[in-house]
VMD Tcl script that builds the backbone (N, CA, C; Angstrom):
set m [mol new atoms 411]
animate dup $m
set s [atomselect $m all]
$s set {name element resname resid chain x y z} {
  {N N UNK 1 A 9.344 3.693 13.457}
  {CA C UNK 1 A 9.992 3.581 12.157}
  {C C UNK 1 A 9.464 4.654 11.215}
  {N N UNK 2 A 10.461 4.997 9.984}
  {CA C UNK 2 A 10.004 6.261 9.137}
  {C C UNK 2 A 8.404 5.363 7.769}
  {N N UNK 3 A 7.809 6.407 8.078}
  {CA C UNK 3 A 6.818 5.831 7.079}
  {C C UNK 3 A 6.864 6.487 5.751}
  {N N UNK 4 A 6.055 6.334 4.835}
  {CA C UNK 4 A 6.062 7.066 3.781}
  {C C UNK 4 A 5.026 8.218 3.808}
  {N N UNK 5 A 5.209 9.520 2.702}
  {CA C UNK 5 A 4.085 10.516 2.506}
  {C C UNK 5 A 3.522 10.340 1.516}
  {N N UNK 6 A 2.286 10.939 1.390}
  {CA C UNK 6 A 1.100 11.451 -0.043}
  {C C UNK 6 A 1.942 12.592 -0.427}
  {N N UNK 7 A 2.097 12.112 -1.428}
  {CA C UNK 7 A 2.410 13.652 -2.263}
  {C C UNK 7 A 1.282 13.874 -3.736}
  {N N UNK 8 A 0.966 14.952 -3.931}
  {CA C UNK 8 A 0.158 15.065 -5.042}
  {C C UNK 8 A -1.073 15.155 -4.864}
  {N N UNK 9 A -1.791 14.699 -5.380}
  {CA C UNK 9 A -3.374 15.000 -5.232}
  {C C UNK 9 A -3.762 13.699 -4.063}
  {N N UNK 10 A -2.991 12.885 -3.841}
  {CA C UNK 10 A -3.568 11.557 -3.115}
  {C C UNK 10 A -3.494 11.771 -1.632}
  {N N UNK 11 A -4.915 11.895 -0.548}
  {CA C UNK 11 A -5.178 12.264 0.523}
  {C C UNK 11 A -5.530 10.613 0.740}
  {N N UNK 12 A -6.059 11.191 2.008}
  {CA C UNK 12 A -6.180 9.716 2.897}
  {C C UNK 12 A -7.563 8.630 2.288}
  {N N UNK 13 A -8.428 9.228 1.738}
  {CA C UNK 13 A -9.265 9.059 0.976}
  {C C UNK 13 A -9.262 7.515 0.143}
  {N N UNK 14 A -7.977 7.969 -0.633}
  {CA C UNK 14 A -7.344 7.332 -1.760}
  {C C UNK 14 A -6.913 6.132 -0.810}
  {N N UNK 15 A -5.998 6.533 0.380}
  {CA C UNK 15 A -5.511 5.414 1.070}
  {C C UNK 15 A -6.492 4.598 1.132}
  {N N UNK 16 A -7.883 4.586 2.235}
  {CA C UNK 16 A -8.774 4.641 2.731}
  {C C UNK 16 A -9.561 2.921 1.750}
  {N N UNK 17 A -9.099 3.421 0.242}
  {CA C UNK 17 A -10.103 2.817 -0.590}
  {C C UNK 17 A -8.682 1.472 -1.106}
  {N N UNK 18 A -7.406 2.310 -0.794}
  {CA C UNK 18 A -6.157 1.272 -1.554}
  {C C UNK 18 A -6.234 0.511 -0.198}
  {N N UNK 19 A -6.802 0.764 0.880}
  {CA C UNK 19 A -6.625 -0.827 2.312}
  {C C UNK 19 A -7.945 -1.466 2.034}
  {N N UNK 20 A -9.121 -0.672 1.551}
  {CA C UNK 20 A -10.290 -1.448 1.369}
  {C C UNK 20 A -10.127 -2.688 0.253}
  {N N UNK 21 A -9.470 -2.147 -0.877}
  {CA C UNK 21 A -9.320 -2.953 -1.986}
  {C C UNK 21 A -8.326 -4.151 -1.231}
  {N N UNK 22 A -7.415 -4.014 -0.724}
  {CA C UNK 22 A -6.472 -4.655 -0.719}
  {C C UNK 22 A -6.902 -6.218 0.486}
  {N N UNK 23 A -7.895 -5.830 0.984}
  {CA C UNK 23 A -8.324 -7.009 2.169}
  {C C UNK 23 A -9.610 -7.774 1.130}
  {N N UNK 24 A -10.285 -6.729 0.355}
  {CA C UNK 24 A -11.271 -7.379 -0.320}
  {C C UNK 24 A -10.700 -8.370 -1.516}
  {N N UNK 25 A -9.313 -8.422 -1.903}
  {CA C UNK 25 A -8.446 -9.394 -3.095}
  {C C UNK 25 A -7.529 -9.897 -1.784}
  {N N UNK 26 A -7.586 -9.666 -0.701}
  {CA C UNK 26 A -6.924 -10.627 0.327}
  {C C UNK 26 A -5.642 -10.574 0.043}
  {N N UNK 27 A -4.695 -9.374 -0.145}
  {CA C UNK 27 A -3.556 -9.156 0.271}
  {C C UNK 27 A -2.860 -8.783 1.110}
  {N N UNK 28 A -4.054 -8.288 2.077}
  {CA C UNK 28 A -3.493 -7.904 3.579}
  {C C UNK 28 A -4.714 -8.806 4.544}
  {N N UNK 29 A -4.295 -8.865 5.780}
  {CA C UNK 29 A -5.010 -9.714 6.808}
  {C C UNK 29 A -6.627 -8.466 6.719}
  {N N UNK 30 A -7.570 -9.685 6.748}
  {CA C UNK 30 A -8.843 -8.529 6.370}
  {C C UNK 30 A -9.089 -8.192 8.498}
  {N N UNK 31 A -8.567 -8.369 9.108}
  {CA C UNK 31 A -8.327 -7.970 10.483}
  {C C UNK 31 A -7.397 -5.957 11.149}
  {N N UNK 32 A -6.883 -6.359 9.655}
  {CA C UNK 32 A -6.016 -4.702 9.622}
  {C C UNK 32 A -6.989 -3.966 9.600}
  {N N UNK 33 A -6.555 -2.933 11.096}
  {CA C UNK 33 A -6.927 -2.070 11.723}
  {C C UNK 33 A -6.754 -0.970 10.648}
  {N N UNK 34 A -7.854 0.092 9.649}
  {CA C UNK 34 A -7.564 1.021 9.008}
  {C C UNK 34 A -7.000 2.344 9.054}
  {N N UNK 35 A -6.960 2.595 10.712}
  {CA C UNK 35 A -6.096 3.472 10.902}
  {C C UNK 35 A -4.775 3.173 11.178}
  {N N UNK 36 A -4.031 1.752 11.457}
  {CA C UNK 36 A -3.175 1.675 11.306}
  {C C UNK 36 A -2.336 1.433 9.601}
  {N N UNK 37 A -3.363 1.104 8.985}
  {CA C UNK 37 A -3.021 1.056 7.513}
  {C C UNK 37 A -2.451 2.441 7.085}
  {N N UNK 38 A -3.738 3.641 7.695}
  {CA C UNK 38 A -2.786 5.307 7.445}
  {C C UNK 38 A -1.650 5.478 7.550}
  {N N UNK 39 A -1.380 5.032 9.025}
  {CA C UNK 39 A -0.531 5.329 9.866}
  {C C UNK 39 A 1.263 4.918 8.730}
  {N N UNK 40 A 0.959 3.960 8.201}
  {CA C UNK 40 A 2.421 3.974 6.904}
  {C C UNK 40 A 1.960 4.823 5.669}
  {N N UNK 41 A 1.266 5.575 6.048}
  {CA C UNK 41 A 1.161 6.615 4.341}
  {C C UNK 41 A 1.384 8.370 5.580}
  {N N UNK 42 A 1.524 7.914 6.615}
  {CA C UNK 42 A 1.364 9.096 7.306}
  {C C UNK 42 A 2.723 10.470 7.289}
  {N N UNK 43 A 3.683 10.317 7.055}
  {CA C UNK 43 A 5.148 10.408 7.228}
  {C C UNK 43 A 5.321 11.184 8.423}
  {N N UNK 44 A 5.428 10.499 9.497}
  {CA C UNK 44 A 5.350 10.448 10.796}
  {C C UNK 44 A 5.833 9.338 11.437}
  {N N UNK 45 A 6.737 9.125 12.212}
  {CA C UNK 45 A 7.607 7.508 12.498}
  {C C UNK 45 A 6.086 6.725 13.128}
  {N N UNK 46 A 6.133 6.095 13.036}
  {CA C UNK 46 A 5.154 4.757 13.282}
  {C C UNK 46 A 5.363 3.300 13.733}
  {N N UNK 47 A 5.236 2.396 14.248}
  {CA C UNK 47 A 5.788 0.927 15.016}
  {C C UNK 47 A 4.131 -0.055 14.395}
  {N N UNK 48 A 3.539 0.982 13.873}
  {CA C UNK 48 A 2.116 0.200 12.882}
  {C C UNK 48 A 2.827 -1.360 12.051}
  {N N UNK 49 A 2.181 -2.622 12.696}
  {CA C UNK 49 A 2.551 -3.614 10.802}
  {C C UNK 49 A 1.456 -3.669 10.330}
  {N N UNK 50 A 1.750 -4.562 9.285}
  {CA C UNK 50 A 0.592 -4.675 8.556}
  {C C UNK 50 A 0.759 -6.484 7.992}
  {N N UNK 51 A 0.047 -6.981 8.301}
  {CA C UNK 51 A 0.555 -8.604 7.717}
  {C C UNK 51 A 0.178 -8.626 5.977}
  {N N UNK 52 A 0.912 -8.717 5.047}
  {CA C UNK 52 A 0.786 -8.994 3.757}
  {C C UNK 52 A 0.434 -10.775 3.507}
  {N N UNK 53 A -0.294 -10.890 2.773}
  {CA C UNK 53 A -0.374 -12.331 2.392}
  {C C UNK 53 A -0.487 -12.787 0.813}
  {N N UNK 54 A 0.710 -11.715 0.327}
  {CA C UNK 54 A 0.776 -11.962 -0.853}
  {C C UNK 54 A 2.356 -12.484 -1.084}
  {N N UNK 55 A 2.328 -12.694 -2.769}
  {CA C UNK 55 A 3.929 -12.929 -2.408}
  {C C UNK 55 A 4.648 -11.703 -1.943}
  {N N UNK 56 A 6.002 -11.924 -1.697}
  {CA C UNK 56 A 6.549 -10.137 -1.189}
  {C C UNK 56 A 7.227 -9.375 -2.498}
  {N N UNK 57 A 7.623 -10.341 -3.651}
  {CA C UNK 57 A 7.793 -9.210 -5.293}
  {C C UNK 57 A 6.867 -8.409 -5.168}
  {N N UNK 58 A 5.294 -8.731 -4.839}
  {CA C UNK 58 A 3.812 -8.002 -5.390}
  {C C UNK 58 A 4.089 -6.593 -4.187}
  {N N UNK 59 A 4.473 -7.093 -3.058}
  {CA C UNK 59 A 4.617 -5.741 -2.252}
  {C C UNK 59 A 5.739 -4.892 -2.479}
  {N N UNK 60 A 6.703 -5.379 -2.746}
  {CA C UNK 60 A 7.947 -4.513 -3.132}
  {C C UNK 60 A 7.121 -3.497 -4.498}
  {N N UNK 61 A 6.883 -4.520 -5.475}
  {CA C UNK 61 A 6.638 -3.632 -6.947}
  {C C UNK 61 A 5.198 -2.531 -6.701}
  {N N UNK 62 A 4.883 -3.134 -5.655}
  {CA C UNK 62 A 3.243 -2.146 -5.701}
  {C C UNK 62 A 3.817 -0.977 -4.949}
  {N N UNK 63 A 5.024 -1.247 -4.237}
  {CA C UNK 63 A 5.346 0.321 -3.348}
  {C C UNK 63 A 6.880 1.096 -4.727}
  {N N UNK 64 A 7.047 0.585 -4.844}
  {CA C UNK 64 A 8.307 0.668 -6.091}
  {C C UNK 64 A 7.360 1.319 -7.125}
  {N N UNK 65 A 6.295 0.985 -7.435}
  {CA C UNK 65 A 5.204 1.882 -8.470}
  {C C UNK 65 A 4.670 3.106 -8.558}
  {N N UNK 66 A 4.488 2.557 -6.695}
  {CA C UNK 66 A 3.904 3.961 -5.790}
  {C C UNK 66 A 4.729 5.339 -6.230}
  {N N UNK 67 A 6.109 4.457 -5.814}
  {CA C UNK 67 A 7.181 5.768 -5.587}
  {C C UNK 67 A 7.713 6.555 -7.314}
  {N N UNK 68 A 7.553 5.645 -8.209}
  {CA C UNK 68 A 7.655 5.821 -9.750}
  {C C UNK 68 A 6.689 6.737 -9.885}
  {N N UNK 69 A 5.424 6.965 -9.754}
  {CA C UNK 69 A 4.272 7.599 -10.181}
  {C C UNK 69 A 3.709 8.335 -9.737}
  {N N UNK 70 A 4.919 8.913 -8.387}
  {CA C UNK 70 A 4.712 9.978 -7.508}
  {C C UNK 70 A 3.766 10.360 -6.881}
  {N N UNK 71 A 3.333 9.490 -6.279}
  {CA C UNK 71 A 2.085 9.038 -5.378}
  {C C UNK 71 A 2.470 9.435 -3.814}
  {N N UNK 72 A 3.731 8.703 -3.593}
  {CA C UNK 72 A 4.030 8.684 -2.003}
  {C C UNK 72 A 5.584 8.858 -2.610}
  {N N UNK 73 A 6.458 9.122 -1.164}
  {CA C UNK 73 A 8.066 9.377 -1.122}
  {C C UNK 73 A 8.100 8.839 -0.152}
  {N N UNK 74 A 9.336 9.123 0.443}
  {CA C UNK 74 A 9.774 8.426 1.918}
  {C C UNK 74 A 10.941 9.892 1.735}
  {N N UNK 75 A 11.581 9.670 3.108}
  {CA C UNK 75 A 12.909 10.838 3.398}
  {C C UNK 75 A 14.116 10.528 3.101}
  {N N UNK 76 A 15.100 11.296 2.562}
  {CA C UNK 76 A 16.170 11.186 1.925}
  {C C UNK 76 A 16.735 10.194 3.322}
  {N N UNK 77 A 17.952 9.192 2.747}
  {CA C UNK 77 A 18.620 9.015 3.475}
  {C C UNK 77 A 18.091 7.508 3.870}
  {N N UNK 78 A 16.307 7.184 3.537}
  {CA C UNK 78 A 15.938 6.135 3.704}
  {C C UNK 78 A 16.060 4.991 2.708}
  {N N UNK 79 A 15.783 3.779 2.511}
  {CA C UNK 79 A 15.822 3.282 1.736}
  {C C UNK 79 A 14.124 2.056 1.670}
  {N N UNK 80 A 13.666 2.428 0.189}
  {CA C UNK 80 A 12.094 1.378 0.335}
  {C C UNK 80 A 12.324 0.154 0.652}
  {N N UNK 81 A 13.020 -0.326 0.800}
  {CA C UNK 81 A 13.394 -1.570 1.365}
  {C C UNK 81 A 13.136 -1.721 2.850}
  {N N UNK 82 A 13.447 -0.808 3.645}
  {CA C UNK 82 A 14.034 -0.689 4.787}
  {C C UNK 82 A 12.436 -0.566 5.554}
  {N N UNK 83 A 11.679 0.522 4.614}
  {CA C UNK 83 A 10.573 1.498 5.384}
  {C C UNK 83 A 9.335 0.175 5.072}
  {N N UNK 84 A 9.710 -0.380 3.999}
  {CA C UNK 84 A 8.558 -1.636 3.940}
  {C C UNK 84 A 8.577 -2.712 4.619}
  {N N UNK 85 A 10.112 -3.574 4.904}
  {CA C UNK 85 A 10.009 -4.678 5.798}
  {C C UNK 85 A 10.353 -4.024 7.101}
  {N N UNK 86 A 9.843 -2.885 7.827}
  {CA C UNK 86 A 9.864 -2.568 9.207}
  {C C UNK 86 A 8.266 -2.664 9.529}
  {N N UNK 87 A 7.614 -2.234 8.079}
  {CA C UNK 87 A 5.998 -2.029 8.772}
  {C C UNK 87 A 4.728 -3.662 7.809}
  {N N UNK 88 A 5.482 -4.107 7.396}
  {CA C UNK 88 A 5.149 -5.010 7.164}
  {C C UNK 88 A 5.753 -6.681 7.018}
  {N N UNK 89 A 4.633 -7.652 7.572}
  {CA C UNK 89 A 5.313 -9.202 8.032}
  {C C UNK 89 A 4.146 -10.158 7.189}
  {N N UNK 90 A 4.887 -10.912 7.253}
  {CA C UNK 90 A 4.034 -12.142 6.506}
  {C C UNK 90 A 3.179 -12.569 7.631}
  {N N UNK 91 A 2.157 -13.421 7.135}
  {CA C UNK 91 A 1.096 -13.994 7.546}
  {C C UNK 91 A 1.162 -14.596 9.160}
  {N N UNK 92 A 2.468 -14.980 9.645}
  {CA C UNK 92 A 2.845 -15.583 10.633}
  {C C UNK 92 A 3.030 -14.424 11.706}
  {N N UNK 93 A 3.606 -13.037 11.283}
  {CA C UNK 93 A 4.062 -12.092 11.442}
  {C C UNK 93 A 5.824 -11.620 11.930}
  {N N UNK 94 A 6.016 -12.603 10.645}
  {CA C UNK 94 A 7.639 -12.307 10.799}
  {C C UNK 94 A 8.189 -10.907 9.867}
  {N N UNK 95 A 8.743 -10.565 10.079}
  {CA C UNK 95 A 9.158 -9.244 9.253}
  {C C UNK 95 A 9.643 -9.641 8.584}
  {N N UNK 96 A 8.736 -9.031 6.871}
  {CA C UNK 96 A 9.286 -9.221 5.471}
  {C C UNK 96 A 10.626 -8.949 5.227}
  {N N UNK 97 A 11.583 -9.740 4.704}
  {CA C UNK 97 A 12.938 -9.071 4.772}
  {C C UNK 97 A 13.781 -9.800 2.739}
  {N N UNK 98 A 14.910 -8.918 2.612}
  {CA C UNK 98 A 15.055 -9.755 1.457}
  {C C UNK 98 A 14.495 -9.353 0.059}
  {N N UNK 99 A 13.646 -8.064 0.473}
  {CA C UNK 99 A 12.718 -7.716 -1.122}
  {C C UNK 99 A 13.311 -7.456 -2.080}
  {N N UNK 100 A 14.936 -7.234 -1.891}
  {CA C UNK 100 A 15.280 -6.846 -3.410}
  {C C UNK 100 A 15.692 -7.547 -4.098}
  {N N UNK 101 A 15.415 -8.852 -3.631}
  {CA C UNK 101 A 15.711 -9.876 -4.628}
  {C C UNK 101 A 13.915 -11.042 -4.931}
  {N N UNK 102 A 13.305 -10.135 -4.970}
  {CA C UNK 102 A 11.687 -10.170 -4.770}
  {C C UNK 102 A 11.382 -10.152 -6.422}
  {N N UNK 103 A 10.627 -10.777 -6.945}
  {CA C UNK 103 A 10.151 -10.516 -8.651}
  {C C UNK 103 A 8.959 -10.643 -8.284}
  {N N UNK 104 A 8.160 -10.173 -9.746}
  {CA C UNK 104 A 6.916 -10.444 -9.669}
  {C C UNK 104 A 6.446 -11.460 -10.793}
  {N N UNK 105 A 5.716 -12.792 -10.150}
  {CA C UNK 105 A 5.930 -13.711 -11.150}
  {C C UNK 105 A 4.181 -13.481 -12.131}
  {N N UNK 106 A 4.696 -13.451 -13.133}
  {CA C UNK 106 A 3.172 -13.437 -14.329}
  {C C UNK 106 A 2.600 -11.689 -14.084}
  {N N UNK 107 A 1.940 -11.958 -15.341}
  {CA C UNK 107 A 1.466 -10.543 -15.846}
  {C C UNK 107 A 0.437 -10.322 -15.165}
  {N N UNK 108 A -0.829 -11.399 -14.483}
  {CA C UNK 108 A -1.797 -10.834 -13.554}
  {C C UNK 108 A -1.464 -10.121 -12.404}
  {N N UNK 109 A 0.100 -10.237 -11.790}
  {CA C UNK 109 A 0.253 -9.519 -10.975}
  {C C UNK 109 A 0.778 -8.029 -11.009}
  {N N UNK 110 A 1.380 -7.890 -12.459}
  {CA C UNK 110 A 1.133 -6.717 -12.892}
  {C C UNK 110 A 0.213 -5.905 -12.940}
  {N N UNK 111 A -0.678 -6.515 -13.600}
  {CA C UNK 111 A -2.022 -5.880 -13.715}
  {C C UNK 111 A -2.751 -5.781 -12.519}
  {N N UNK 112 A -2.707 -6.416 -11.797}
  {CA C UNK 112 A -3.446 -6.398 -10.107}
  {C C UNK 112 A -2.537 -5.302 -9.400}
  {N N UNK 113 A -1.148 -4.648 -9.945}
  {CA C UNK 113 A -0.421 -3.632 -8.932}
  {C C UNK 113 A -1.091 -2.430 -9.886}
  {N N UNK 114 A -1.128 -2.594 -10.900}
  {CA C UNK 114 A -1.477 -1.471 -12.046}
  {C C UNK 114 A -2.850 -0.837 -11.609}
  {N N UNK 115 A -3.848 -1.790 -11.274}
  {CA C UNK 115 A -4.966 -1.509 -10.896}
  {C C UNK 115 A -5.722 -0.759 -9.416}
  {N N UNK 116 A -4.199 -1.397 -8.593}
  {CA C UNK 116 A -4.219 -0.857 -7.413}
  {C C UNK 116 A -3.727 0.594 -6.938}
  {N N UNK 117 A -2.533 0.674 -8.191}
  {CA C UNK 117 A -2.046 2.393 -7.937}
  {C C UNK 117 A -3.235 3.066 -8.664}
  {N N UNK 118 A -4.083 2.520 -9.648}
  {CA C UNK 118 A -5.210 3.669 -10.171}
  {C C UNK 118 A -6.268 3.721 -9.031}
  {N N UNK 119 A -6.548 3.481 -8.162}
  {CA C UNK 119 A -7.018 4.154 -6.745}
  {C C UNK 119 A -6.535 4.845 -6.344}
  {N N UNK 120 A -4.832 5.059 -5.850}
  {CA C UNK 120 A -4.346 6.407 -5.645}
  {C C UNK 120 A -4.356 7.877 -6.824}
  {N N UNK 121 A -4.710 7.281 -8.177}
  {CA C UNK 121 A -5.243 8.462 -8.602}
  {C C UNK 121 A -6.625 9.381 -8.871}
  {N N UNK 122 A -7.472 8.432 -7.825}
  {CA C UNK 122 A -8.857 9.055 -8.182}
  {C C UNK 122 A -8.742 10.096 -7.487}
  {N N UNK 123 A -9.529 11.258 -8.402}
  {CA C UNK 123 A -9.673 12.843 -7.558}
  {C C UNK 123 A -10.676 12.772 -5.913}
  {N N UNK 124 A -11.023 13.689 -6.071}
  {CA C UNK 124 A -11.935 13.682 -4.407}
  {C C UNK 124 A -12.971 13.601 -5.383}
  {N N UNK 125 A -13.728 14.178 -6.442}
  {CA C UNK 125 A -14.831 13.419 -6.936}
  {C C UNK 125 A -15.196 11.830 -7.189}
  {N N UNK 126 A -14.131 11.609 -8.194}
  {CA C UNK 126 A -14.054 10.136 -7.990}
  {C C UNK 126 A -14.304 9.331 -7.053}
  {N N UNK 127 A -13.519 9.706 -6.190}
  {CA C UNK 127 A -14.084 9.074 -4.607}
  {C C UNK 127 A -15.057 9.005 -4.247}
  {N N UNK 128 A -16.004 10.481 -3.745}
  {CA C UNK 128 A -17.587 10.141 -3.277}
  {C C UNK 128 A -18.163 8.698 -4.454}
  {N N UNK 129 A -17.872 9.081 -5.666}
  {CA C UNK 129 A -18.184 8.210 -6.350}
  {C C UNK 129 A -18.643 6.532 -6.240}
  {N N UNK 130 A -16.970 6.531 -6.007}
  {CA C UNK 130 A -16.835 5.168 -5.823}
  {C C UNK 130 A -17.733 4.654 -4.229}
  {N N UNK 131 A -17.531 5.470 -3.476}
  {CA C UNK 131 A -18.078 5.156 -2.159}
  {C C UNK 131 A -20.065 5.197 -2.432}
  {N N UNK 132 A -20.460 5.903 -3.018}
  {CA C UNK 132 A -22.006 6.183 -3.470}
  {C C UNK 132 A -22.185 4.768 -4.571}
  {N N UNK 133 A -21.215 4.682 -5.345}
  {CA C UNK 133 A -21.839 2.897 -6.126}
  {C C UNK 133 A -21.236 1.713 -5.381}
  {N N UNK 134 A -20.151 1.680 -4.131}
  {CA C UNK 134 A -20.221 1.203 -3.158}
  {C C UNK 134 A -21.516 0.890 -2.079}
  {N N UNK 135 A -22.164 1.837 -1.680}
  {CA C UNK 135 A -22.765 1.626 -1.214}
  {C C UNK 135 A -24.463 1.238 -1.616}
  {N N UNK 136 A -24.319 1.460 -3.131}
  {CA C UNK 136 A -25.732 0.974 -3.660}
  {C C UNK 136 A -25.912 -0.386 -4.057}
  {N N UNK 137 A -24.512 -1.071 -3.923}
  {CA C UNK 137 A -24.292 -2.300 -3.996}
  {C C UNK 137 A -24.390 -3.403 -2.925}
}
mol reanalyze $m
mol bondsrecalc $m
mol representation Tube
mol addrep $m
């Protein structure tokens, strides 16, 4: 299946720390393999899932943000709908389907997607960063 690309300053890095965050607030199975987590930021076809265990508004709007803030794209002709419930399934591992009629209910989940695309903007400094008070912790 088509995955999405980094465009902009956001390398794998950024990914690296948006799958770390995302198992440590338990929105993805903390069992996801991190190179298969790349493997949908890779834009390279891929058969990678990923089990979400959030509601599926929070995954639609966190990749819908992505693509607003020019973080990642996908290829003409695709649709985010399509490229998200192919590489990602709910908890059971049925394929997410249905997202565009997906909301996101309450403002913490705003703020929890808001917080999650500001990892895709840390520079490569930022990063060692975060990984050096990561690890003094």
């Amino acid at each position: 299946s088509v995955t999405f690309s980094k465009i902009g300053t956001v390398v794998d890095g950024n990914i690296t720390i948006l799958y770390q965050n995302l198992i440590r607030e338990k929105w993805i199975d903390k069992n996801t393999n991190p190179d298969d987590f790349l493997a949908i930021f890779s834009g390279t076809n891929s058969t990678k899932t990923i089990k979400w265990l959030k509601a599926k508004g929070v995954l639609y709007n966190l990749f819908k943000k992505m693509i607003e803030e020019k973080l990642i794209t996908y290829p003409d002709g695709q649709s985010l709908m399509k490229i998200i419930s192919s590489h990602f399934t709910d908890k059971d591992g049925k394929y997410l389907t249905n997202l565009n009629s997906s909301y996101i209910n309450g403002k913490k989940n705003k703020i929890d997607i808001d917080n999650m695309i500001t990892l895709l903007k840390l520079t490569a400094d930022d990063i060692s960063d975060y990984y050096a008070k990561s690890s003094a912790n």
